[in-house]
C-alpha positions as CSV (number, residue, x, y, z in Angstrom):
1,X,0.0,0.0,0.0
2,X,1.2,3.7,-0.9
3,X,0.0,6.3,1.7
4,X,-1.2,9.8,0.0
5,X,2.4,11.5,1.3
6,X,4.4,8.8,-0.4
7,X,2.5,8.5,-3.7
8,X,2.3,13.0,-3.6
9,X,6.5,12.6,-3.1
10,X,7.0,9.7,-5.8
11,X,5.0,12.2,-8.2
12,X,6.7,14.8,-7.0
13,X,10.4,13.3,-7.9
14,X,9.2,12.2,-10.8
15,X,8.3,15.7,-12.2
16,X,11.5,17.1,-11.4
17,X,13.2,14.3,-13.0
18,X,11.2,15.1,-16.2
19,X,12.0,18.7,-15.9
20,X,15.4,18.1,-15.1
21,X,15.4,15.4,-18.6
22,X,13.8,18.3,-20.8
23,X,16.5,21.0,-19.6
24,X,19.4,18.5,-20.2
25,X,17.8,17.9,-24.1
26,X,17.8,21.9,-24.4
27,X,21.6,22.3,-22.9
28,X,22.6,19.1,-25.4
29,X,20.9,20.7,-28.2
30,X,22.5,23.9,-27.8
31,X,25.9,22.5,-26.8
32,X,26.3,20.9,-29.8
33,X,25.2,23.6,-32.2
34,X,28.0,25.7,-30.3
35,X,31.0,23.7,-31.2
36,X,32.8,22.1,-34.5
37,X,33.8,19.2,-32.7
38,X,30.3,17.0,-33.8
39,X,29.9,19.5,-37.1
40,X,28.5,17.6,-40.0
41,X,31.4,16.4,-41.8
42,X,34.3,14.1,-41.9
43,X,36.7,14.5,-38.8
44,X,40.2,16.3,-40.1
45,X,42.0,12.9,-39.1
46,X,39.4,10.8,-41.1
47,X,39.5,13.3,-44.0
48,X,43.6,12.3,-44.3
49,X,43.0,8.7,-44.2
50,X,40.3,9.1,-46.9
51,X,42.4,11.1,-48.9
52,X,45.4,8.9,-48.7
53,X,44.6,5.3,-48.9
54,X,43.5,3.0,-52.3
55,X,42.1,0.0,-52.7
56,X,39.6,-2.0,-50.9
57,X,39.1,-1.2,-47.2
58,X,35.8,-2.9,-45.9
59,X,36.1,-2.6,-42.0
60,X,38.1,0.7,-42.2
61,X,35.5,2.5,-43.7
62,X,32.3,0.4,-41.8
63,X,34.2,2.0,-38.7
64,X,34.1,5.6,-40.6
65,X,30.1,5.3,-41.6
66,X,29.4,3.8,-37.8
67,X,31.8,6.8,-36.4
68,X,29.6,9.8,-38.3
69,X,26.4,8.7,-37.8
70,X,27.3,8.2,-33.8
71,X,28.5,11.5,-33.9
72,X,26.1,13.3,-36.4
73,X,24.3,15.3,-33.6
74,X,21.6,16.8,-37.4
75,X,21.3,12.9,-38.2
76,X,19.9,12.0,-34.7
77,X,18.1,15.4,-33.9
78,X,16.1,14.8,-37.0
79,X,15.9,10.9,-35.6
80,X,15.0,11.7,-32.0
81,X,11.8,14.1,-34.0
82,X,10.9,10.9,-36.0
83,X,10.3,8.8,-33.1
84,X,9.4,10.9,-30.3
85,X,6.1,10.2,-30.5
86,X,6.5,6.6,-31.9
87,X,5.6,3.6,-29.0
88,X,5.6,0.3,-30.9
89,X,9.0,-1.2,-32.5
90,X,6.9,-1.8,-35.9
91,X,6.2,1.2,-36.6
92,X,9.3,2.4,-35.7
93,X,11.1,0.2,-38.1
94,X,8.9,2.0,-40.9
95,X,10.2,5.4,-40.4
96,X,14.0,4.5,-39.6
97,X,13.8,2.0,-42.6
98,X,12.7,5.4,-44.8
99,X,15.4,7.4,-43.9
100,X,18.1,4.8,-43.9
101,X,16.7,3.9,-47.6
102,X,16.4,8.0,-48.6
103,X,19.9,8.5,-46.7
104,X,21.9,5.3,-48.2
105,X,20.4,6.1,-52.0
106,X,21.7,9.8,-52.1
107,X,25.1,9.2,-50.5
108,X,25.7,5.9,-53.2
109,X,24.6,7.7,-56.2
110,X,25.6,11.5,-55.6
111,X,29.6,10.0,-54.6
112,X,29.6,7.3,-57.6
113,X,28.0,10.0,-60.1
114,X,30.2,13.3,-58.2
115,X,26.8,15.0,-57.3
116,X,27.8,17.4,-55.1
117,X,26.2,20.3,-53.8
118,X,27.2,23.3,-51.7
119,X,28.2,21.5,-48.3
120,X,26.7,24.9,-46.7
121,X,23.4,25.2,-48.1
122,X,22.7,21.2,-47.4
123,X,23.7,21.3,-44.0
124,X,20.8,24.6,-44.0
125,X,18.4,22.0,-45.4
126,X,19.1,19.3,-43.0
127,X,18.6,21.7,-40.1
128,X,15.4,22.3,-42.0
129,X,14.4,18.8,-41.5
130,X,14.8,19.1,-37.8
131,X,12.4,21.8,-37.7
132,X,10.1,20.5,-40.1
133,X,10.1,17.3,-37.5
134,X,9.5,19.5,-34.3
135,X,6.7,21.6,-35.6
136,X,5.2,18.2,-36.9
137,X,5.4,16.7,-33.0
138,X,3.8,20.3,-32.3
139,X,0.8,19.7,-34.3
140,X,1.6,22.9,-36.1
141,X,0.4,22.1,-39.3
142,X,-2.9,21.6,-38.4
143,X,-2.9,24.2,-36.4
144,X,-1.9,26.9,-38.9
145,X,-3.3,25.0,-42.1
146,X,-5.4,22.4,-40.6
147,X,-3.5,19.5,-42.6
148,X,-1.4,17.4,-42.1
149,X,1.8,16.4,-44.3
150,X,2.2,12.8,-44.9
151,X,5.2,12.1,-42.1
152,X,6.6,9.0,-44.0
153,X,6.7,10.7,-47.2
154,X,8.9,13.3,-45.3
155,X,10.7,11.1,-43.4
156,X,12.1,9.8,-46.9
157,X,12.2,12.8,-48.7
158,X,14.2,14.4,-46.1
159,X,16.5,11.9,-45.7
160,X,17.5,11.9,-49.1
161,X,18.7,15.2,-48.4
162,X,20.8,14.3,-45.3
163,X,22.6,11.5,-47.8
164,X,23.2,14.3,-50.3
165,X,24.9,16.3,-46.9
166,X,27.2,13.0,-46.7
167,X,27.9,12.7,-50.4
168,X,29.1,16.4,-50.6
169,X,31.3,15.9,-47.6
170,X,32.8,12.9,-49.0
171,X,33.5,14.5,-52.4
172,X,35.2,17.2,-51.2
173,X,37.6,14.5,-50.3
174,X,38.8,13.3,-53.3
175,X,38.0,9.8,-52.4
176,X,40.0,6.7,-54.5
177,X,37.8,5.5,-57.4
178,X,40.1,2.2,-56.7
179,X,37.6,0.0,-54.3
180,X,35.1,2.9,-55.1
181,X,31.8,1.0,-54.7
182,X,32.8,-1.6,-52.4
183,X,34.1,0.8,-49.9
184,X,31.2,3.0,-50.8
185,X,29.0,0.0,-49.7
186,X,31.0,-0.5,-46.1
187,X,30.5,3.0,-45.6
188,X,26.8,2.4,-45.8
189,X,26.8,-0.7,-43.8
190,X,28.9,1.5,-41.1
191,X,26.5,4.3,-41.2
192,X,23.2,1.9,-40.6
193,X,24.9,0.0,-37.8
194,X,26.1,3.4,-36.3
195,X,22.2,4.6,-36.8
196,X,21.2,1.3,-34.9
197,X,23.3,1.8,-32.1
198,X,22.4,5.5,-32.0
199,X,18.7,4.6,-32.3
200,X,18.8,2.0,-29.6
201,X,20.6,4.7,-27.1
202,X,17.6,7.4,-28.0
203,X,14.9,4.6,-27.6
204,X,16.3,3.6,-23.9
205,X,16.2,7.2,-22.5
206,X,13.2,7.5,-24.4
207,X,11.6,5.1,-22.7
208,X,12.4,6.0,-19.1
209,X,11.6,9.2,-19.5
210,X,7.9,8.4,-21.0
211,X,7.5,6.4,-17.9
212,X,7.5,9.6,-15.9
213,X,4.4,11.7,-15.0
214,X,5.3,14.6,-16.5
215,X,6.4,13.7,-20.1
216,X,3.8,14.9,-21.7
217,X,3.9,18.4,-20.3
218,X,7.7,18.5,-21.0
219,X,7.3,16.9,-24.1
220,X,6.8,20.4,-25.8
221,X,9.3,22.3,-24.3
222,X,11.6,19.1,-25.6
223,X,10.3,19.8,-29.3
224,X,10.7,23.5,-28.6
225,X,14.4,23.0,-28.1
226,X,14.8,20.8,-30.9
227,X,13.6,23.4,-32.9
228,X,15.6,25.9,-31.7
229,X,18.3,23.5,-32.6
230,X,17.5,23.5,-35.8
231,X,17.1,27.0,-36.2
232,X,20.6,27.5,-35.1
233,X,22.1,25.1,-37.6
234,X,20.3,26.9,-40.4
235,X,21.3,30.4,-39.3
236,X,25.2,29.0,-39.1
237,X,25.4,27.1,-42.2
238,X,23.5,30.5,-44.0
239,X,25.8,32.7,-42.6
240,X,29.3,30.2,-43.9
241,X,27.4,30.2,-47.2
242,X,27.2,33.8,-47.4
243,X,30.7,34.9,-45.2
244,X,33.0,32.5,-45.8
């Protein structure tokens, strides 16, 4: 049996520990919009061993695709948006399976046929995606147009762009057309285990924190952040495009 004071203070903790969860997603967020260190690209050490090596490297270059989704803090904004609302596994295999198949197309196609586009301007489109993805969790589009967008037809649509973003990066690289498409393919591989592992992370906080009484009230101030998040990354990867 819980007695009224115990049940009020187990309520109580629990609140807190949902508002203290939704203030850490907002310093996160912004912490890693404020340094280069998880920026969107290939890390300067990485970029070397790229440009340098030939032939067939399989694991090398699983490792890299693992290593940049991990640390793609636009990739697993834009993820975390996708699934914050999702509860069963099946339907969150739908969504991830989208953008892993919109991701893994454009990165193959726009290396092997040098499609590049402005790294700046993609990177402003990616953050795009993040705040297309909070509004959505805010019901804004019904709100201000009373419809609302087909979210799987975004999901892959958008990530077709954030495989473009990948596909620049790597160009600029001058990567080895020896072991091209094989590499290519490990890459990918590394990139959808790396997404796994990323996914798996979210989903585990996720679900301790949905557990709490008081996710629902800080689930907008969550969203809020992660627009805000977005916003940022636009804003910075506008002003490159423009200053630099």
């Amino acid at each position: 049996m819980v007695f009224p004071y115990t049940r009020t203070r187990w309520r109580a903790r629990n609140s807190a520990s949902a508002s203290y969860l939704a203030w850490l997603f907002i310093a996160i967020c912004l912490l890693f919009l404020s340094t280069d260190t998880f920026a969107h690209a290939v890390a300067e050490g990485d970029k070397g061993y790229i440009q340098e090596i030939t032939g067939i490297h399989l694991v090398s270059f699983m490792y890299l695709g693992a290593k940049h989704m991990v640390t793609g803090y636009d990739h697993l904004l834009f993820l975390l948006g996708v699934i914050f609302f999702l509860y069963r596994i099946q339907h969150i295999a739908v969504y991830v399976s989208l953008f892993a198949l919109g991701h893994s197309t454009t990165m193959l196609l726009g290396v092997y046929f040098n499609i590049g586009i402005n790294s700046y301007l993609i990177d402003a489109i990616i953050g795009l995606s993040v705040v297309y993805k909070a509004l959505d969790n805010l019901g804004a589009y019904q709100r201000w147009f009373g419809i609302q967008p087909n979210t799987k037809a975004a999901t892959l649509i958008f990530g077709l762009f954030h495989g473009f973003g990948l596909s620049t990066k790597i160009l600029e690289y001058d990567i080895a057309t020896d072991g091209l498409v094989p590499n290519l393919l490990a890459f990918n591989v590394g990139v959808e285990v790396g997404q796994l592992i990323a996914l798996t992370m979210i989903l585990i906080a996720m679900s301790f924190w949905r557990k709490t009484d008081g996710f629902f009230r800080h689930a907008y101030s969550a969203n809020v952040a992660m627009m805000s998040a977005g916003f940022l990354l636009i804003g910075y990867q506008l002003t490159g495009y423009f200053v630099v």
